[in-house]
C-alpha positions in Angstrom: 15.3 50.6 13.4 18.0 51.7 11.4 18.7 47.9 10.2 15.0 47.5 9.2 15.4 51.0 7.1 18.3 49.6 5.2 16.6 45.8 4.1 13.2 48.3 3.3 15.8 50.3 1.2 17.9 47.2 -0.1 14.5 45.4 -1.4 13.4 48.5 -3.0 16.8 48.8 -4.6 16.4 45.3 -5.8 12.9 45.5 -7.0 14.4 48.8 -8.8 16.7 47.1 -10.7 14.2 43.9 -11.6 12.1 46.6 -12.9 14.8 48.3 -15.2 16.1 45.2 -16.7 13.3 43.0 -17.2 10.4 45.7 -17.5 6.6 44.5 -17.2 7.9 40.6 -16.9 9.7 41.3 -13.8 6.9 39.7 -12.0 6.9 36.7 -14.3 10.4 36.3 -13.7 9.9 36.5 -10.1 7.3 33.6 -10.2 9.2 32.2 -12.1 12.8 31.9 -10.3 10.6 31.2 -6.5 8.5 28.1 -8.4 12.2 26.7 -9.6 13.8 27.6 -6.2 10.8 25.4 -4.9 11.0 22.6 -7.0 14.9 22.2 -6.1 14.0 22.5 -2.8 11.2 19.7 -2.5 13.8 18.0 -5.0 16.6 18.1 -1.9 13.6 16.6 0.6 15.0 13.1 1.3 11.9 10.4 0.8 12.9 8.8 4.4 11.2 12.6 5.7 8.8 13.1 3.1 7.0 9.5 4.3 7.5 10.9 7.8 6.0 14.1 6.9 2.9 12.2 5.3 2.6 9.1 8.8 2.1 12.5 10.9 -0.5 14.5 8.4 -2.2 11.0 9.0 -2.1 10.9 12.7 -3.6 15.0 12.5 -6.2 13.6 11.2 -7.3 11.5 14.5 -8.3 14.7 16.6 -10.6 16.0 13.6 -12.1 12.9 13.7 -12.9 12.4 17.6 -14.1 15.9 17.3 -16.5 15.1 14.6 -17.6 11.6 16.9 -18.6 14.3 19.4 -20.5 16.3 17.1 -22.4 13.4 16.1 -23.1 11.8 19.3 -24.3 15.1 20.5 -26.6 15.2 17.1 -27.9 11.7 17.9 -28.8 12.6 21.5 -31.0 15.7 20.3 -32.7 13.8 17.6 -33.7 11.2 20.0 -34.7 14.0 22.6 -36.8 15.5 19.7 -38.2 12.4 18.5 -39.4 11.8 21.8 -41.0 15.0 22.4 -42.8 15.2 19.2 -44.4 11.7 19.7 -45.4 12.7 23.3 -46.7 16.2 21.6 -48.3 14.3 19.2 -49.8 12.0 21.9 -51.2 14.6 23.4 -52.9 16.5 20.4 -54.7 13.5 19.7 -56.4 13.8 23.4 -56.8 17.6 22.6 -58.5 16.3 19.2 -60.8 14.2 21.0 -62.1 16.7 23.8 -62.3 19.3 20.9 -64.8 16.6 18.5 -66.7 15.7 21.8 -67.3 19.1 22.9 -68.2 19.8 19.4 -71.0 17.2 19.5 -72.3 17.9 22.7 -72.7 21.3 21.1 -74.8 19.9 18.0 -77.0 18.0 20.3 -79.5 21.0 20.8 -78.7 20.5 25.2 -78.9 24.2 26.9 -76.9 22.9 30.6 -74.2 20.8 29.8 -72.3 18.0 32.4 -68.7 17.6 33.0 -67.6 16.1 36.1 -70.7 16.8 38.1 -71.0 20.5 37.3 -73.0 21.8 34.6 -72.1 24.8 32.3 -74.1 26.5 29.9 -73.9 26.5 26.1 -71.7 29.7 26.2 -69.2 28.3 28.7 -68.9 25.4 26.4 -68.3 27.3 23.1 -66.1 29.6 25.0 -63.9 26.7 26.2 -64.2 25.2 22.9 -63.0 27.7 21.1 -59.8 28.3 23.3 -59.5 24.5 23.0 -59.4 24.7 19.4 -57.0 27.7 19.3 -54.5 26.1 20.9 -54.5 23.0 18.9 -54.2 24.8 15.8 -51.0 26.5 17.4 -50.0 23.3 18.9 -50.4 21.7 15.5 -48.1 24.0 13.8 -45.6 23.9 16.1 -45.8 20.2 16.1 -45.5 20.5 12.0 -42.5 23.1 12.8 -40.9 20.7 14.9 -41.2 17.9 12.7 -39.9 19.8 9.5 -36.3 20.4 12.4 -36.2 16.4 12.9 -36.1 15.8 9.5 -33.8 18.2 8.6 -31.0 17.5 11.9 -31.3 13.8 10.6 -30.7 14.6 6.9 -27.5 16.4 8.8 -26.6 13.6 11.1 -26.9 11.0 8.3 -24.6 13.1 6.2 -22.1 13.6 8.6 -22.2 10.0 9.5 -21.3 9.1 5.8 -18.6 12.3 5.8 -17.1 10.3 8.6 -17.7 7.2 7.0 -15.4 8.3 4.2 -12.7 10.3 6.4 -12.2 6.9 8.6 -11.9 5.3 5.4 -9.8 7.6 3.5 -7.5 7.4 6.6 -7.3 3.7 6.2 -6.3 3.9 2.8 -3.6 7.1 3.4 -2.1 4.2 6.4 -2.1 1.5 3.4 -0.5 3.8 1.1 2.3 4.8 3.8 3.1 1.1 4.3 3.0 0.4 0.9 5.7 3.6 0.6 7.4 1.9 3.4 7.9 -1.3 1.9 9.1 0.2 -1.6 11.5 2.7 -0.1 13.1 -0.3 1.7 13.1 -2.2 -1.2 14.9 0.8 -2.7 17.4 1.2 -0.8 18.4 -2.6 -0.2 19.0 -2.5 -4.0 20.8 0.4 -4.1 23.0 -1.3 -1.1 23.7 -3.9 -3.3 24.5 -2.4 -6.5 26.7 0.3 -4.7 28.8 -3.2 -2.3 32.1 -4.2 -3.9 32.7 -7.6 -3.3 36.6 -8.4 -2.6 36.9 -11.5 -4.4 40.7 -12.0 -4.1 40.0 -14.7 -1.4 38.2 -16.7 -2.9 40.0 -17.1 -5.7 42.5 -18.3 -3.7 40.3 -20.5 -2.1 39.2 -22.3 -5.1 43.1 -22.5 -6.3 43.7 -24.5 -2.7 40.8 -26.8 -3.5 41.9 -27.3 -7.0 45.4 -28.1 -5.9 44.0 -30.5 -3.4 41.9 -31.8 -6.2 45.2 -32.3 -8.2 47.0 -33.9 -5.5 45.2 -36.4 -4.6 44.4 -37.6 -7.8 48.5 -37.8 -8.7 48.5 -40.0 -5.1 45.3 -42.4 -6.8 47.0 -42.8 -9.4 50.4 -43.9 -7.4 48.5 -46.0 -5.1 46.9 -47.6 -8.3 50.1 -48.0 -10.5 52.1 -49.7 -6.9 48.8 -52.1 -6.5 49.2 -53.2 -10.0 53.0 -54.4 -9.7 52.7 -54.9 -6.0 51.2 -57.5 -3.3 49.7 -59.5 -5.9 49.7 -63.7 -5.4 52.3 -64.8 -7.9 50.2 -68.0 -9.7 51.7 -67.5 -13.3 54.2 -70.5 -14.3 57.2 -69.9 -15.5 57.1 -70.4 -19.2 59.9 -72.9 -21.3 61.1 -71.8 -24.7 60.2 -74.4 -27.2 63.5 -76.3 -28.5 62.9 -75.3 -32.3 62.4 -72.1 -31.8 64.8 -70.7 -34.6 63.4 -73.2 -37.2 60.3 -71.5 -36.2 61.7 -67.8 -36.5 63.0 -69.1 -40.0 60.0 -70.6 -41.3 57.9 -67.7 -39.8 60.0 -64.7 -41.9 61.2 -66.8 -44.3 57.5 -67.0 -46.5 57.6 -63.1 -46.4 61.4 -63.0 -48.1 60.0 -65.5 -50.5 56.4 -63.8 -51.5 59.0 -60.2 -51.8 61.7 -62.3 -54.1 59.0 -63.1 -56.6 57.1 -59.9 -56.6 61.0 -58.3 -57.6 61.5 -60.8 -60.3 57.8 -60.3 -61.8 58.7 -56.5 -61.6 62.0 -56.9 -64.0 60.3 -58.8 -66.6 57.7 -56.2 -66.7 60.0 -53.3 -66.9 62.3 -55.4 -69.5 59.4 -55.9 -71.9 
């Protein structure tokens, strides 16, 4: 007891101070700072719950719905009760009608004993029966009219609350869609995020690619080996061996000699030139 006096007192305190400092908008503030304090909250809410949260509004939805199937069953079974008592009502009016327009005419005929059956009553009896007759059709009649004016009216009910149920099963279908849908784009979500946020360590395969370059390297150095060896190496040895001509030298002379020649006479055209 004495806990609860001191939060009664503390809030009043509180509210106290509000009051002083912020005057007539201490209210406003207080609606203020609980809307924000909400927001932040809902904010903190991770989307993995919210979408949880929303899958079982959904399934609350399915007991609203059987109950609803019940009601309307239950409607369908008294309009089809009612519909059958009204045409069986109505059947029978239209035997009542016919006694009532036959008595009626025996009436008008002018007869003092009537016949029924083998019995005879007078004109009295008749008009006395007739009358009672038509009493009770006329309150027959408007109940019949009464009843009638209830049928239409529970099935302008049951065909609304067939269509309200029409659009809840439907609306459900579409919240279940939407949920997937949810579903599928938070997973989308976060495999991104995985993605971006994953550091790949690339160090080995760097050095995997160096390996297969120095392969690379190696054996081409080793082709080009095996080439240079097959070029000077195992091959059939069908050139002749060639015999230096006996005048070679006079050839060697002859061949350099007409370029010592052609440069002797370009020197001596050159000093004449320069002398004149």
């Amino acid at each position: 007891m004495f806990g609860v006096k001191k939060i009664l007192v503390g809030t009043a305190a509180v509210a106290g101070v509000g009051a002083f400092v912020f005057g007539r908008d201490v209210c406003s503030y207080v609606r203020t700072g609980a809307n924000t304090v909400r927001e932040s909250i809902k904010r903190e809410v991770p989307v993995e719950f919210q979408i949880e949260r929303a899958k079982e509004m959904v399934k609350q939805l399915t007991p609203e719905i059987h109950r609803s199937l019940h009601a309307i069953a239950t409607e369908e079974v008294n309009v089809e009760q009612l519909q059958k008592s009204i045409a069986k009502r109505s059947a029978d009016m239209d035997g009542q009608q016919e006694a009532i327009l036959s008595l009626s005419g025996d009436l008008k005929s002018g007869s003092t004993r009537l016949t029924y059956s083998g019995r005879n009553y007078s004109v009295k009896e008749v008009q006395k029966d007739l009358a009672e007759r038509f009493n009770r059709f006329k309150v027959a009649e408007d109940t019949l009219d009464r009843e009638r004016d209830v049928l239409q009216a529970k099935e302008k009910s049951l065909t609304a609350n067939r269509q309200k149920l029409e659009g809840m099963l439907s609306a459900r279908k579409d919240l279940e869609v939407e949920i997937e849908r949810l579903q599928a784009r938070l997973q989308s979500v976060q495999a991104a995020e995985t993605m971006s946020n994953l550091q790949f360590d690339d160090s080995a395969l760097n050095r995997a690619k160096s390996l297969v370059a120095e392969i690379n390297k190696e054996l081409d150095v080793r082709e080009r080996i095996l080439d240079a060896e097959g070029n000077f190496t195992g091959l059939i040895p069908v050139e002749t061996k060639s015999v230096a001509p006996q005048d070679i030298a006079e050839q060697v002379q002859k061949y350099f000699g007409k370029d010592q020649d052609a440069a002797k006479a370009a020197a001596t055209v050159a000093s004449h030139e320069s002398e004149d």
